[in-house]
C-alpha positions in Angstrom: 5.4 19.3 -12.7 6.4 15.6 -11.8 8.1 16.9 -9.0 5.9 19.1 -7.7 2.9 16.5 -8.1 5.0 13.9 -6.2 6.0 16.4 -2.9 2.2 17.2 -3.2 1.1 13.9 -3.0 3.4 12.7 -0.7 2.5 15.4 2.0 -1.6 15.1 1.8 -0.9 11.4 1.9 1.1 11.8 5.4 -1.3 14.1 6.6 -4.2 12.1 5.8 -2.8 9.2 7.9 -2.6 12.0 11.1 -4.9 10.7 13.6 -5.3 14.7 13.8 -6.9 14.3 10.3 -9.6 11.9 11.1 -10.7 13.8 14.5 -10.8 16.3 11.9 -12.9 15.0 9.7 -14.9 13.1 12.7 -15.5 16.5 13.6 -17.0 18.0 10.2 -19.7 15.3 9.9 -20.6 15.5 13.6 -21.2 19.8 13.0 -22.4 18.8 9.3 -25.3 16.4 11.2 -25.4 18.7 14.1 -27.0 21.2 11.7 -29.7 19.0 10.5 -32.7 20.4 12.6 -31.4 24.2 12.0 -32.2 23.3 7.5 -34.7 20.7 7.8 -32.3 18.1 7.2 -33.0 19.5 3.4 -32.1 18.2 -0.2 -29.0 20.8 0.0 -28.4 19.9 3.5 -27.7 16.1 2.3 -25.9 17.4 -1.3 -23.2 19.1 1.1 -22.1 16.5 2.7 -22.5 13.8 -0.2 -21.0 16.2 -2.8 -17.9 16.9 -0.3 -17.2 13.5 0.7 -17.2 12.4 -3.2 -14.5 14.8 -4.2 -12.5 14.2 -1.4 -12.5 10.1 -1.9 -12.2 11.0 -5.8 -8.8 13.1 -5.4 -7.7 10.8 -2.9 -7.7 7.5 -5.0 -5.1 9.1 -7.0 -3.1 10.8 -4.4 -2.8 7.0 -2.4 -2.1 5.8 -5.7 0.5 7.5 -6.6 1.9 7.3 -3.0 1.3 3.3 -3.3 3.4 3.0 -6.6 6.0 5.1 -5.5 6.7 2.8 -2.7 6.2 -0.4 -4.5 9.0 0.8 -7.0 11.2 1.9 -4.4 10.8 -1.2 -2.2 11.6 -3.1 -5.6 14.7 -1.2 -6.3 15.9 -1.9 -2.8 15.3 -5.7 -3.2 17.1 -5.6 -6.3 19.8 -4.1 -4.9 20.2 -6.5 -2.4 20.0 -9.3 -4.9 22.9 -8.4 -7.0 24.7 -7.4 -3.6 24.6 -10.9 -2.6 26.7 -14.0 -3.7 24.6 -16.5 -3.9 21.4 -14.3 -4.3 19.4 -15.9 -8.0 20.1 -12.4 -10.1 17.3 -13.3 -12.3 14.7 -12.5 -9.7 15.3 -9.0 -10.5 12.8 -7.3 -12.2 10.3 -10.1 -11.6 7.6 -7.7 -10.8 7.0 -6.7 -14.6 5.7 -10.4 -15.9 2.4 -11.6 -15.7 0.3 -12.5 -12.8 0.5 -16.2 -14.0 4.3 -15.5 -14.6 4.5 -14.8 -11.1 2.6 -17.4 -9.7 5.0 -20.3 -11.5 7.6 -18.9 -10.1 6.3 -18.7 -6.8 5.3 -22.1 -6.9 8.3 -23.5 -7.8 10.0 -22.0 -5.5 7.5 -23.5 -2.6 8.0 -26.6 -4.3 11.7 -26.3 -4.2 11.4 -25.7 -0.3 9.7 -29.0 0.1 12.0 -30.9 -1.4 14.7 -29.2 0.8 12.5 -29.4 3.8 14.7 -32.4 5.3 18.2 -30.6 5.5 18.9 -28.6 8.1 17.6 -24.5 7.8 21.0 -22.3 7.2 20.3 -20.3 10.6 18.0 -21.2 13.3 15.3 -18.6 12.9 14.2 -19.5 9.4 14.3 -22.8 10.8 11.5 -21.6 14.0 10.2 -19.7 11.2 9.5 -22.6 9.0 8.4 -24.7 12.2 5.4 -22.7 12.6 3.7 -23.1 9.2 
């Protein structure tokens, strides 16, 4: 079932990010408001559209989750990777992404504040040093 769920989701969310998709769907509400005149623009008329659009957005929260977390944790494995693949990489940084917000944040600050404190040595390669030139 995981499976299944996951090949699902992962297809309607590629199609939904087809430009195809939204001409699609730019399409359905310009016939949907085209046939105003032809039902009064009606109570039923209006429910169509509103109850449509509703259960679309309502199964798509879940589908763009699901795509959204499955990234994040594949991104994280990657990074991971490369952190125990390199030398001097700081292995502890692995699995980060579980603590707490304010976890996070010391970390992250400490880190900046360790940068400013190496701010007058040279950059190890010249385009973190541009990089850091521009901030």
């Amino acid at each position: 079932m995981n499976k299944f769920f996951t090949r699902i989701a992962g297809r309607i969310a590629f199609l939904a990010g087809k430009p195809a998709t939204f001409i699609l769907a730019a399409a359905l509400v310009l016939l949907w408001a085209a046939t105003g005149p032809l039902f009064a623009f009606s109570e039923v008329w209006q429910l169509v559209i509103n109850t449509g659009t509703t259960i679309i957005t309502f199964l798509m929260v879940f589908l763009v989750q699901n795509t959204q977390n499955r990234d994040a944790c594949a991104m994280q494995a990657k990074l991971d990777e490369l952190l125990r693949a390199m030398v001097d990489a700081r292995v502890e940084f692995i699995g980060i992404e579980h603590l707490t917000d304010t976890e996070i944040e010391a970390i992250r600050s400490q880190l900046e504040k360790d940068q400013e404190e190496m701010a007058d040595r040279p950059p190890p390669h010249a385009s973190v040093g541009r990089l850091l030139a521009r901030r």
